[in-house]
C-alpha positions in Angstrom: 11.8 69.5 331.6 14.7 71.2 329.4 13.3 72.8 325.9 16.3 72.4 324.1 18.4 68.7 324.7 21.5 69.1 325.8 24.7 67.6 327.6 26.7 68.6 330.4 29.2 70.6 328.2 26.8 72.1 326.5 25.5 74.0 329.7 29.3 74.9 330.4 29.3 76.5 326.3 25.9 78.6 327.6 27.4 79.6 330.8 30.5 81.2 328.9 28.7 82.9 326.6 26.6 84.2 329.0 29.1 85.2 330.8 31.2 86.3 327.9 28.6 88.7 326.5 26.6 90.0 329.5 28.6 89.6 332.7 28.9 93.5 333.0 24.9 93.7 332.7 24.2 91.3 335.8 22.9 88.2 336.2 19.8 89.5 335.2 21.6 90.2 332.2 23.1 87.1 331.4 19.7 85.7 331.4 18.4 87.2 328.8 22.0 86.2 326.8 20.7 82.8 327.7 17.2 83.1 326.3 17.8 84.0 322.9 20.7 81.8 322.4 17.6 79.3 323.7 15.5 80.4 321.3 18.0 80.4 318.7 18.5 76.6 319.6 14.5 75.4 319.9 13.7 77.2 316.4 13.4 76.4 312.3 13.5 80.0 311.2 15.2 82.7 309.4 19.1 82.6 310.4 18.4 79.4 312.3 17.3 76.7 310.3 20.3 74.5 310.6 21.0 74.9 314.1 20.1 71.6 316.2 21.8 71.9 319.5 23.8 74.4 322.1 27.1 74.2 320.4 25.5 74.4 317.3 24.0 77.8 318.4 27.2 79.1 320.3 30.1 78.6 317.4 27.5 79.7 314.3 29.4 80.9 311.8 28.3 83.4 310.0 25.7 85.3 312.5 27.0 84.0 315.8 28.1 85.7 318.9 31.1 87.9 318.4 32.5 86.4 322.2 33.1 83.2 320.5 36.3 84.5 318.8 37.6 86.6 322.3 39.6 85.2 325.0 37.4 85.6 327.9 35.0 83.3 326.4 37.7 80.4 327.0 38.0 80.6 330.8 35.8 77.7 332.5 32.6 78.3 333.7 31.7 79.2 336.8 29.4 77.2 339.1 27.2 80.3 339.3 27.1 80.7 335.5 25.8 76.7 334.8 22.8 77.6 337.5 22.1 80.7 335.6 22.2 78.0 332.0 20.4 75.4 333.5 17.5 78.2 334.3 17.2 79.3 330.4 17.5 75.6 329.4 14.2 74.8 331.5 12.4 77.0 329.9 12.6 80.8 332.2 12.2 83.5 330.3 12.7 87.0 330.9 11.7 90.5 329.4 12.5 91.7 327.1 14.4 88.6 325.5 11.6 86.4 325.5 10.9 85.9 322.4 14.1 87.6 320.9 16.7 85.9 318.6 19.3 89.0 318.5 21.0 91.5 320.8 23.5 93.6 320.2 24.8 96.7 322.1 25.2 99.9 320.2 26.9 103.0 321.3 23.4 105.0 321.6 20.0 104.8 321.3 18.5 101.0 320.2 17.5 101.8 316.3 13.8 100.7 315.5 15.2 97.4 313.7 18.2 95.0 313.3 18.4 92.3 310.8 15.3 93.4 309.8 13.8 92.7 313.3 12.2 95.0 314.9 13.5 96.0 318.9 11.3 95.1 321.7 13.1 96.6 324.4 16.6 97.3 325.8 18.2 95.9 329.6 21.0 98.1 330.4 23.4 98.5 327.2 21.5 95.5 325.2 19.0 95.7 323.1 16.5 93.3 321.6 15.3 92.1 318.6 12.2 89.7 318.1 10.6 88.3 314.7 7.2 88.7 314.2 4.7 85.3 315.1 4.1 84.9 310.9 8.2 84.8 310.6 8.9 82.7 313.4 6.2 81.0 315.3 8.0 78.3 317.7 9.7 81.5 319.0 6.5 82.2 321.0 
């Protein structure tokens, strides 16, 4: 069963943007892209209150994903890319984006916080940011 409703285009927006903002980092990667635009999706907290679905999540404006506004976000999903949406969408999670609502990729070392969240781990060139369970509890 999916945790967060959504339509067939709505897996094709979550496969770009995996693929938009992780595709150099693996599939692997991309799936931890996919979890915390998830859990941005299934949760009523901090920057997130007002976001009820997928697109929702994908085009939010201010605070959203930076591929959104690049070209290679545009290009159609890839049949390998919805598998890897679908996967996030029923529910897999992966370290250390399980519980995360931002990533970003900085040009050294992961500071301690980000948006006031502290960093929970890095894959590759991302790293990630949870809330703690008191600021956002649906997120674990």
């Amino acid at each position: 069963m999916a945790v967060v409703a959504h339509t067939d285009k709505e897996i094709e927006l979550l496969a770009r943007l995996m693929r938009a903002e992780a595709e150099g980092e693996g599939q692997l990667g991309m799936l931890m892209v996919g979890n915390v635009g998830v859990n941005r999706a299934r949760v009523k907290c901090l920057d997130f209150t007002n976001i009820v679905s997928i697109q929702d999540m994908v085009f939010q404006r201010p605070g959203g994903f930076e591929a959104t506004v690049k070209g290679y976000f545009y290009q159609r999903a890839r049949e390998q890319d919805k598998r890897l949406a679908r996967r996030v969408l029923q529910g897999e999670r992966f370290h250390p984006a399980t519980n995360t609502l931002w990533f970003f990729r900085p040009d050294g070392d992961c500071p301690a916080q980000f948006f006031g969240q502290w960093n929970v781990g890095r894959y590759k060139s991302h790293c990630f940011y949870a809330p703690t369970q008191g600021e956002c509890p649906e997120v674990y």
